[in-house]
PDBQT receptor file of N, H, CA, C and O in Angstrom, charges set to zero:
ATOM      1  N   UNK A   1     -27.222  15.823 -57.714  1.00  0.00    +0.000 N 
ATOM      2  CA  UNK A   1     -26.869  14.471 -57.239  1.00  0.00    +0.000 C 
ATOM      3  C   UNK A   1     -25.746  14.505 -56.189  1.00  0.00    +0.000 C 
ATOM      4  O   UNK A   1     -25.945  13.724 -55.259  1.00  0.00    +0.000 OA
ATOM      5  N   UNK A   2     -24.572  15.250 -56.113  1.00  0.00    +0.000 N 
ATOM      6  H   UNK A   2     -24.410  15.885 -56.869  1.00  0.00    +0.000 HD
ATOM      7  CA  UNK A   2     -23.855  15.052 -55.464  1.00  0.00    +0.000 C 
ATOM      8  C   UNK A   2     -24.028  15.596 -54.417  1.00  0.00    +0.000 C 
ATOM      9  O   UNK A   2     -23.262  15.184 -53.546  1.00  0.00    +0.000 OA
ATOM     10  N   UNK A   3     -25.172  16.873 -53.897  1.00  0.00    +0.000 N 
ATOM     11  H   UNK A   3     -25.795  17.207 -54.604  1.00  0.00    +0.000 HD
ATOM     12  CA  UNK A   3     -25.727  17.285 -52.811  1.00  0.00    +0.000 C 
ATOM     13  C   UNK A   3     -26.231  16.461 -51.670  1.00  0.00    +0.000 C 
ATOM     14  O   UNK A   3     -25.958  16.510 -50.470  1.00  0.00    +0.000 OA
ATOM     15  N   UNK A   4     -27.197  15.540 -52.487  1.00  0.00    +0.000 N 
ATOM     16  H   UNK A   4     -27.419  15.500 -53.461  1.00  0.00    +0.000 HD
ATOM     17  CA  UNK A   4     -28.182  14.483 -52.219  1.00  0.00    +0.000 C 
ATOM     18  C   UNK A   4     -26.791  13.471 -51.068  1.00  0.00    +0.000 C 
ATOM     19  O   UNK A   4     -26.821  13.185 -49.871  1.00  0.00    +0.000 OA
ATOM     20  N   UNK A   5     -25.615  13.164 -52.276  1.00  0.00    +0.000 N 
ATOM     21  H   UNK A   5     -25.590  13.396 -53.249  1.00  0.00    +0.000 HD
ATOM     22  CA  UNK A   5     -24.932  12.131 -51.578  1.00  0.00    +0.000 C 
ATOM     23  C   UNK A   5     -23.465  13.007 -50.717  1.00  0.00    +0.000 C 
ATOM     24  O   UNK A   5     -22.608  12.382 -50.091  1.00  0.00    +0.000 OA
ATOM     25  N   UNK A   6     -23.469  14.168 -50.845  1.00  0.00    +0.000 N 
ATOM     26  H   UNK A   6     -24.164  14.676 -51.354  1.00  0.00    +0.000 HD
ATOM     27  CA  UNK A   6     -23.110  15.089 -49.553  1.00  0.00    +0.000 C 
ATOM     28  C   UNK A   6     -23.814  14.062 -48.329  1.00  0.00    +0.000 C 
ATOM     29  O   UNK A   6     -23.341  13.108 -47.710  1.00  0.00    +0.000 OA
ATOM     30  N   UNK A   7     -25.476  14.879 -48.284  1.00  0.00    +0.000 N 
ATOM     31  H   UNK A   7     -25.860  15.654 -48.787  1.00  0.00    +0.000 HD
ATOM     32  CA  UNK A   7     -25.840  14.962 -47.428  1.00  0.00    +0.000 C 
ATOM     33  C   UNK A   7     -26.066  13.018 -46.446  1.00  0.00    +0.000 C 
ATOM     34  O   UNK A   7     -26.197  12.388 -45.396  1.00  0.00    +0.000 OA
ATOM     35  N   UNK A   8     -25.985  13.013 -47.482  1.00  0.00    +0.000 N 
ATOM     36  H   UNK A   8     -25.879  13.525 -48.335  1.00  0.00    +0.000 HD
ATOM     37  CA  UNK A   8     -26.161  10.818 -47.045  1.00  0.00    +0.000 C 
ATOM     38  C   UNK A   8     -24.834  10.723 -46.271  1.00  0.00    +0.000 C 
ATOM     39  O   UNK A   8     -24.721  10.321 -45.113  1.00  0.00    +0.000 OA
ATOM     40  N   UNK A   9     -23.579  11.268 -47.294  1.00  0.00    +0.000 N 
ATOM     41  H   UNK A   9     -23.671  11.595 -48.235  1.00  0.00    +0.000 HD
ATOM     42  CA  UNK A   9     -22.443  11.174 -46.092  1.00  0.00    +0.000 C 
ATOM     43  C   UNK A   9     -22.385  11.593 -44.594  1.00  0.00    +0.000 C 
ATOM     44  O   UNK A   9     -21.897  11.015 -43.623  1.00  0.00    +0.000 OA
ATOM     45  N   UNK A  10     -22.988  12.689 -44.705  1.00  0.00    +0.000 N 
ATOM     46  H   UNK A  10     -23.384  13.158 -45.495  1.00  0.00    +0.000 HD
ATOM     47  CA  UNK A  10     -23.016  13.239 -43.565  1.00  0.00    +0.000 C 
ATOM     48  C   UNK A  10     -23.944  12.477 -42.276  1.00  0.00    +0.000 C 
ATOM     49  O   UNK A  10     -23.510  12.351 -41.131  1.00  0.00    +0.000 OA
ATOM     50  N   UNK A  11     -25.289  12.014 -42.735  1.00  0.00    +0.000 N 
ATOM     51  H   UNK A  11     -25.641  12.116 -43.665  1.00  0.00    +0.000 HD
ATOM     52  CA  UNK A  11     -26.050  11.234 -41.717  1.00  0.00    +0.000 C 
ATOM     53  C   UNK A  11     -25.214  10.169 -41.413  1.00  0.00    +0.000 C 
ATOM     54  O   UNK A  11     -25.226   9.764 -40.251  1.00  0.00    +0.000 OA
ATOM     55  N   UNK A  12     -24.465   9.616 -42.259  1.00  0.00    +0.000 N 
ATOM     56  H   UNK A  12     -24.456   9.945 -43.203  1.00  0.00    +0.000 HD
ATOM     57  CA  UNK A  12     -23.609   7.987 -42.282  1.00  0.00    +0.000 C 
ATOM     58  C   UNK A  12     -22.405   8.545 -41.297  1.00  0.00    +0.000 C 
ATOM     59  O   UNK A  12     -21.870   7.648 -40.646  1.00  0.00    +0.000 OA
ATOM     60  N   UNK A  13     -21.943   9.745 -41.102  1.00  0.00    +0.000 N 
ATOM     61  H   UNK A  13     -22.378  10.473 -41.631  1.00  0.00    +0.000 HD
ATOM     62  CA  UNK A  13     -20.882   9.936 -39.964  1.00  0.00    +0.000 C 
ATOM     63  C   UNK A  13     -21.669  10.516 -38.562  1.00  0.00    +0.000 C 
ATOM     64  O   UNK A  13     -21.108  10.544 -37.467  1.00  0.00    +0.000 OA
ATOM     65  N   UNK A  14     -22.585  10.815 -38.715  1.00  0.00    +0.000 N 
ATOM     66  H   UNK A  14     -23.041  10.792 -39.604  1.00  0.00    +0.000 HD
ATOM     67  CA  UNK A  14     -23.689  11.354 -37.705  1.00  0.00    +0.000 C 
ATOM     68  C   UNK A  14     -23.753   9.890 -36.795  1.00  0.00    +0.000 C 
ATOM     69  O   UNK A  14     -23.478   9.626 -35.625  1.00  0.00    +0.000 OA
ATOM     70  N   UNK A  15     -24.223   9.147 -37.864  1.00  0.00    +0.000 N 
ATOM     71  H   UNK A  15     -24.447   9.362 -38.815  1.00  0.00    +0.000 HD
ATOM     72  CA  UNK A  15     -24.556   7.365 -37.161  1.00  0.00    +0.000 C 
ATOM     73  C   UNK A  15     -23.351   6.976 -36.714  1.00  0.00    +0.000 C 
ATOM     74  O   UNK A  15     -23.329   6.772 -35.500  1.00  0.00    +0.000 OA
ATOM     75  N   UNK A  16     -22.267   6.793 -37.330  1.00  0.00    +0.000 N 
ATOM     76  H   UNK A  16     -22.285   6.959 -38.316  1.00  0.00    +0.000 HD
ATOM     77  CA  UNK A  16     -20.997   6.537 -36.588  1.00  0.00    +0.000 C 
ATOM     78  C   UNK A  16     -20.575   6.907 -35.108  1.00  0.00    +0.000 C 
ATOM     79  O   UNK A  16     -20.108   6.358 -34.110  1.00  0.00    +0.000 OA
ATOM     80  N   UNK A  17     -20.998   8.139 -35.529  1.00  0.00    +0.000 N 
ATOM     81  H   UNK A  17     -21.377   8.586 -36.339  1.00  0.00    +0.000 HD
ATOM     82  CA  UNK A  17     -20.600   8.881 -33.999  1.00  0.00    +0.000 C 
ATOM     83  C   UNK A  17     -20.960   8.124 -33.034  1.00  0.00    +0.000 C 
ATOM     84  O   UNK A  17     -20.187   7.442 -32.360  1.00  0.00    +0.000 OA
ATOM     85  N   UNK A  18     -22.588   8.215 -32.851  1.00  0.00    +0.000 N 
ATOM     86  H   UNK A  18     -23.216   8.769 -33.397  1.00  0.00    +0.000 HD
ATOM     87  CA  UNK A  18     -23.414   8.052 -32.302  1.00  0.00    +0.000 C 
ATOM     88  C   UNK A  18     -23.355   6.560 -31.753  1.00  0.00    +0.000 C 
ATOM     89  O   UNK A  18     -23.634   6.143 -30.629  1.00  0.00    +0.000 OA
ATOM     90  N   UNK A  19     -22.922   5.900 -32.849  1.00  0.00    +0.000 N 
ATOM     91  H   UNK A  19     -22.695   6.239 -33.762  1.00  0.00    +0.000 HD
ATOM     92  CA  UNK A  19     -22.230   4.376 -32.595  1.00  0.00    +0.000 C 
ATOM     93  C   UNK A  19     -21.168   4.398 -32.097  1.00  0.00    +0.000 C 
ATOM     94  O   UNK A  19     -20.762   3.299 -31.721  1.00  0.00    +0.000 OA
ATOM     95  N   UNK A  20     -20.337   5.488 -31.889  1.00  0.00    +0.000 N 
ATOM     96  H   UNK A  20     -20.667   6.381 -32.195  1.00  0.00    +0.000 HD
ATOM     97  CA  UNK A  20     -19.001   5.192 -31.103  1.00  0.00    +0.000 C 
ATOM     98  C   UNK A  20     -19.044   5.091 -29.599  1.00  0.00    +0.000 C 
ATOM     99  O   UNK A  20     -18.535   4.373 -28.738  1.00  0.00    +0.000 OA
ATOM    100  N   UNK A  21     -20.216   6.549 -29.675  1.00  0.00    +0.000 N 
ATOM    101  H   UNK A  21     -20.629   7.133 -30.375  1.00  0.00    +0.000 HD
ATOM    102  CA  UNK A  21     -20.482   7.070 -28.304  1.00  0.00    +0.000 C 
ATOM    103  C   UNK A  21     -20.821   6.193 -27.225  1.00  0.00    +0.000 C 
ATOM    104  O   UNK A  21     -20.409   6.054 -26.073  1.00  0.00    +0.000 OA
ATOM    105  N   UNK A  22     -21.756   5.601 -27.986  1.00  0.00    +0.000 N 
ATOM    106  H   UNK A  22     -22.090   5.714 -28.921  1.00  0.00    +0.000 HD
ATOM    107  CA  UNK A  22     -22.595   4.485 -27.314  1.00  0.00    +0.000 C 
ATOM    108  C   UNK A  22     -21.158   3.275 -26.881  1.00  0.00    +0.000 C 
ATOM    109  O   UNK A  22     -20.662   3.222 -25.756  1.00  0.00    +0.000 OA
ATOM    110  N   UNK A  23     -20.823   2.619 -27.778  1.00  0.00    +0.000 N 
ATOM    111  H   UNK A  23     -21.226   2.662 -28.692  1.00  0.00    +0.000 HD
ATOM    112  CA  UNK A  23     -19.928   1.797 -27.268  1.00  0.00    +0.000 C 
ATOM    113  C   UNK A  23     -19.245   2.604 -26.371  1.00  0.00    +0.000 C 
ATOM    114  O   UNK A  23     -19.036   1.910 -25.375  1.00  0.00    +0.000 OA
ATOM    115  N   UNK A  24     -18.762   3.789 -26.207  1.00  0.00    +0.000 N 
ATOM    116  H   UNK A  24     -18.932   4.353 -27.016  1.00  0.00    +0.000 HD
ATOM    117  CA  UNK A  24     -17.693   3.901 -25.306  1.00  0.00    +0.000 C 
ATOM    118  C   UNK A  24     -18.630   3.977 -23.795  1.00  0.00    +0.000 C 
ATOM    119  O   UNK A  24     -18.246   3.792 -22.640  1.00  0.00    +0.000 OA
ATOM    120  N   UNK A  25     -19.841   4.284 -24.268  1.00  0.00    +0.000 N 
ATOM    121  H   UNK A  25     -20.154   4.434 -25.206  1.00  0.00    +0.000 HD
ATOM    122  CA  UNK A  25     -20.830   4.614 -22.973  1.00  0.00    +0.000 C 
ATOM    123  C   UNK A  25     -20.409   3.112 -22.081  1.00  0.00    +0.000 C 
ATOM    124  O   UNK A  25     -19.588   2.874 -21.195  1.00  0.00    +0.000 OA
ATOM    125  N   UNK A  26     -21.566   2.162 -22.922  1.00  0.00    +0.000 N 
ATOM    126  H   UNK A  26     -22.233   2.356 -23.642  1.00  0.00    +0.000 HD
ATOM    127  CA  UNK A  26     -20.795   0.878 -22.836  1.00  0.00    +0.000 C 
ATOM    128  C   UNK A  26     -19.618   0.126 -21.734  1.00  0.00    +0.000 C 
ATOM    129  O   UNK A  26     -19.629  -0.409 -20.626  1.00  0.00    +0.000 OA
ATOM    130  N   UNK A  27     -18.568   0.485 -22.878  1.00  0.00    +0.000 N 
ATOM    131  H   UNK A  27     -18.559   0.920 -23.779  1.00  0.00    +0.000 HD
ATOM    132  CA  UNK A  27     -17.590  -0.004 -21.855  1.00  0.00    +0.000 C 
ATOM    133  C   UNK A  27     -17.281   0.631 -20.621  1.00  0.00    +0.000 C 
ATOM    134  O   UNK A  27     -16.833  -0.037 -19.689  1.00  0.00    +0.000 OA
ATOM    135  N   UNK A  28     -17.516   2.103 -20.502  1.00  0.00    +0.000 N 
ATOM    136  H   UNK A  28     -17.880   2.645 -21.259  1.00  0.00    +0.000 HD
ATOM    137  CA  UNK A  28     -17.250   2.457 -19.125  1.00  0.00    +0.000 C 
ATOM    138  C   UNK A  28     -18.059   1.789 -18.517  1.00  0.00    +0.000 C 
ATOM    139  O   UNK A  28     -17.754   1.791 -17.324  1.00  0.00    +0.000 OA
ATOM    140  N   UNK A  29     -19.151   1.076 -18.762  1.00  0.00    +0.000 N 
ATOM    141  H   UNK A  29     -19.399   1.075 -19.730  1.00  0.00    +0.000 HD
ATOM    142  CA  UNK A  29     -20.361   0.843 -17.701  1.00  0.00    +0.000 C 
ATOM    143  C   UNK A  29     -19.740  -0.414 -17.270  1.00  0.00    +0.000 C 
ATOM    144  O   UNK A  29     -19.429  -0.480 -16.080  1.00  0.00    +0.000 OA
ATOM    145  N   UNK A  30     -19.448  -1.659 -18.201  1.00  0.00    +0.000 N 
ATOM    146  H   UNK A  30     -19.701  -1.605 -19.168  1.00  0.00    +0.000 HD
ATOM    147  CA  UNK A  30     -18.493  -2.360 -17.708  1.00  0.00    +0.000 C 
ATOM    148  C   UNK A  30     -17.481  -2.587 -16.834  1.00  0.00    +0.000 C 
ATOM    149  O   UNK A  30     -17.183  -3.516 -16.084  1.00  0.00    +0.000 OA
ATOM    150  N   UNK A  31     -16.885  -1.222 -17.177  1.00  0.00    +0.000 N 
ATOM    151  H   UNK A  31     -17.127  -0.467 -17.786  1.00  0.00    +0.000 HD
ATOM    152  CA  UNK A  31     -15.681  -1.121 -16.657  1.00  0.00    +0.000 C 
ATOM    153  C   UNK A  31     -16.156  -1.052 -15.051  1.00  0.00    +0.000 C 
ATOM    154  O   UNK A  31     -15.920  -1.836 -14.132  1.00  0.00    +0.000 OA
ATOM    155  N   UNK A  32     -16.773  -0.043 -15.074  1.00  0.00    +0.000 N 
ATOM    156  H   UNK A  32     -16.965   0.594 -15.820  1.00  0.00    +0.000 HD
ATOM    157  CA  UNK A  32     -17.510   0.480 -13.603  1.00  0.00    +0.000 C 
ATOM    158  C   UNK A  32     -17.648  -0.913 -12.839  1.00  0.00    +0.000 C 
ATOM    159  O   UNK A  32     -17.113  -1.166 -11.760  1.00  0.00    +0.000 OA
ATOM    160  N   UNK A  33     -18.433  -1.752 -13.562  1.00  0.00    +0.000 N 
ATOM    161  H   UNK A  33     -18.867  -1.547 -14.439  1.00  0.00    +0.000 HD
ATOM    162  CA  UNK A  33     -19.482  -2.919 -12.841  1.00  0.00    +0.000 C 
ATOM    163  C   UNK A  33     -17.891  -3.860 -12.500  1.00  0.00    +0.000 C 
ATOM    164  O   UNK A  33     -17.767  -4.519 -11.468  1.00  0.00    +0.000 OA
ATOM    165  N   UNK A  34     -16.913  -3.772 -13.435  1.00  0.00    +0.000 N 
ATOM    166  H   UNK A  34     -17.013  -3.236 -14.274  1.00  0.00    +0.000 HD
ATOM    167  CA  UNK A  34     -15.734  -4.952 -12.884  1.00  0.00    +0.000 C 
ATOM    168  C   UNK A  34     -15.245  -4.672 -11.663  1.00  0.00    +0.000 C 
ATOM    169  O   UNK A  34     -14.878  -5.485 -10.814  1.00  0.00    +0.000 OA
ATOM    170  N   UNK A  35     -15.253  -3.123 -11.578  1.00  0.00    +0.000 N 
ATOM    171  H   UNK A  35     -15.551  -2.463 -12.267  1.00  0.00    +0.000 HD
ATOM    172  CA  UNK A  35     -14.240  -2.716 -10.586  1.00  0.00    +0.000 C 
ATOM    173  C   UNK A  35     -14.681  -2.787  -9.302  1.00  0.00    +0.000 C 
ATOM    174  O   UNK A  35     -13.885  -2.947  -8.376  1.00  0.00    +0.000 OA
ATOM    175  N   UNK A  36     -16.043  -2.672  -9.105  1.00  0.00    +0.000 N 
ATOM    176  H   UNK A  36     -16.690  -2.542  -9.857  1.00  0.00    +0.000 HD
ATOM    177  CA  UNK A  36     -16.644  -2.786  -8.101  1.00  0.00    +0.000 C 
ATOM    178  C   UNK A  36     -16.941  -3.751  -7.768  1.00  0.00    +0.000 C 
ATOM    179  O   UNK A  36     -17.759  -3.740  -6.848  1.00  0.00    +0.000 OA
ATOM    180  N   UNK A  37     -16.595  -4.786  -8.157  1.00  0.00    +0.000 N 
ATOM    181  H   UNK A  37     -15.931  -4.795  -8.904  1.00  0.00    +0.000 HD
ATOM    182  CA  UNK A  37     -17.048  -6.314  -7.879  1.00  0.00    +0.000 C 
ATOM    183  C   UNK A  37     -15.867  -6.847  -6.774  1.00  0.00    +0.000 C 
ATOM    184  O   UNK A  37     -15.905  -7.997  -6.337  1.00  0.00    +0.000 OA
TER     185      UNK A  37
């Protein structure tokens, strides 16, 4: 059991990441599009 919910932790910080990344992708793109305006 506690393998099982190892491994769940691990996808659940995998997704985080992946959710951070993205937002930061994100705001640079923003950022980009303000500055050039």
């Amino acid at each position: 059991m506690p393998k099982i919910l190892k491994k769940h932790l691990n996808q659940s910080i995998m997704l985080m990441v992946i959710f951070i990344d993205l937002n930061m992708f994100f705001i640079g793109i923003k950022r980009i599009d303000l500055s050039c305006e």
